[in-house]
C-alpha positions in Angstrom: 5.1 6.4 -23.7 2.1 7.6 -21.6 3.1 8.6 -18.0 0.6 6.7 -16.4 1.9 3.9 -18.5 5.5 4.5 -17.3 3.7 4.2 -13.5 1.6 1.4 -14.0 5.1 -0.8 -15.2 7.0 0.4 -12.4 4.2 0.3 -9.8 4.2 -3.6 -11.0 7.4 -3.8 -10.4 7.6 -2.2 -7.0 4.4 -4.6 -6.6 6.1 -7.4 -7.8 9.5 -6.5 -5.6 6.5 -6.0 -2.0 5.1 -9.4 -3.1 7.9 -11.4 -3.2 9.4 -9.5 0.1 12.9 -9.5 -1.9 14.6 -7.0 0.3 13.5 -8.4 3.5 14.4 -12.0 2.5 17.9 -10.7 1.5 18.4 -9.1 4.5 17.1 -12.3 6.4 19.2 -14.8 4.2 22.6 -12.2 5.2 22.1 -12.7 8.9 21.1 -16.5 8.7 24.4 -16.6 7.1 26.5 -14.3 9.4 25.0 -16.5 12.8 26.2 -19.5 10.7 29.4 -18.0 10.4 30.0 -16.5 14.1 28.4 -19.9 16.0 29.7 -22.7 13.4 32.7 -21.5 11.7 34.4 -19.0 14.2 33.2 -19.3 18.0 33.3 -23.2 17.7 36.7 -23.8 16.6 38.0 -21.2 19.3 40.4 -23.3 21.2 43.1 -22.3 24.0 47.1 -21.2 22.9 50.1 -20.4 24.5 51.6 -17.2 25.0 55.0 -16.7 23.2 57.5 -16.0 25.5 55.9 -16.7 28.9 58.3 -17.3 31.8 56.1 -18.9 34.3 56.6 -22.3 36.5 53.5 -22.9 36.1 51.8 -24.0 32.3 48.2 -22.8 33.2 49.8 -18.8 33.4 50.9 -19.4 29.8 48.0 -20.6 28.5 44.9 -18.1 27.5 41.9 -19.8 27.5 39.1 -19.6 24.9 36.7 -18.7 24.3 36.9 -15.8 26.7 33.9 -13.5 28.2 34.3 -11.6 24.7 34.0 -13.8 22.5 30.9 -14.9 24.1 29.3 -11.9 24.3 29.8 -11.4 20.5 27.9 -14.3 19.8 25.0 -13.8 22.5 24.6 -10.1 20.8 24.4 -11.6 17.2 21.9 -14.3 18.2 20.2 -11.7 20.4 19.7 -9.6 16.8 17.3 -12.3 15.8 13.8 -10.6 17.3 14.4 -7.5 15.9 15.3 -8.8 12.3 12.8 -11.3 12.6 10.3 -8.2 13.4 11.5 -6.4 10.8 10.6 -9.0 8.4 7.1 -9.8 9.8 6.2 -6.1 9.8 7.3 -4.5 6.8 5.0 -5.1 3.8 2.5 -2.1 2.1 -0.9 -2.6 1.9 -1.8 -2.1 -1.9 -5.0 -1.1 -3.1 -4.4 -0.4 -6.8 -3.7 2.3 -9.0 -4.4 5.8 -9.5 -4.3 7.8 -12.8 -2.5 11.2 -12.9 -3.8 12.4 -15.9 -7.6 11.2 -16.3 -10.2 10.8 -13.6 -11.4 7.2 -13.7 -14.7 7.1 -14.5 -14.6 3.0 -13.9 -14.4 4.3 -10.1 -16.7 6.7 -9.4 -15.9 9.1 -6.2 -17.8 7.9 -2.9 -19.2 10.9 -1.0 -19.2 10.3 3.0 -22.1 11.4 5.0 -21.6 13.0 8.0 -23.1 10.8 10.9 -25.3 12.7 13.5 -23.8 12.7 17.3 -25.6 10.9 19.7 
């Protein structure tokens, strides 16, 4: 196989991979799922417990409230990820403008000569 055959299939391909924007839909389907996960499954069914083995008169000093300042930071940084994944995905794509041959000039293309422009 010709090496600018090999290049051309996996140029496709890495075409193919840009086009579709597989990697950055991956990456936004994995934190879709992971704020599904801290909001819905985890930080919604926090509830308050006892402490074992709390000698107090009082049942409020026993009891540990939830969710606490923690957990709520943990979910305000994973939704606060959003604009920068979100970003991420927006701006990342290459510009293609086709193929160039290693071992032939094209002659299909001929070679565009710039003129130099005079300074007013």
């Amino acid at each position: 196989m010709k090496i600018d055959d090999w290049r051309m299939t996996h140029m496709a391909l890495a075409e193919f991979f840009d086009a579709w924007r597989v990697i950055p839909r991956i990456i936004v389907a994995g934190y879709g799922y992971l704020l599904y996960w801290v909001i819905v499954e985890w930080y919604s069914k926090l509830t308050p417990y006892m402490l074992d083995g709390c000698v107090s008169d009082k049942v409020i000093e026993c009891m540990v409230q939830a969710p606490t300042m923690e957990h709520t930071a943990l979910v305000v940084t994973v939704v606060g990820i959003s604009a920068p994944i979100m970003s991420f995905y927006v701006n990342t794509s290459k510009k293609w403008n086709g193929f160039t041959f290693w071992n032939k000039p094209n002659p299909a293309k001929p070679q565009m000569l710039t003129e130099e422009k005079p300074l007013d």
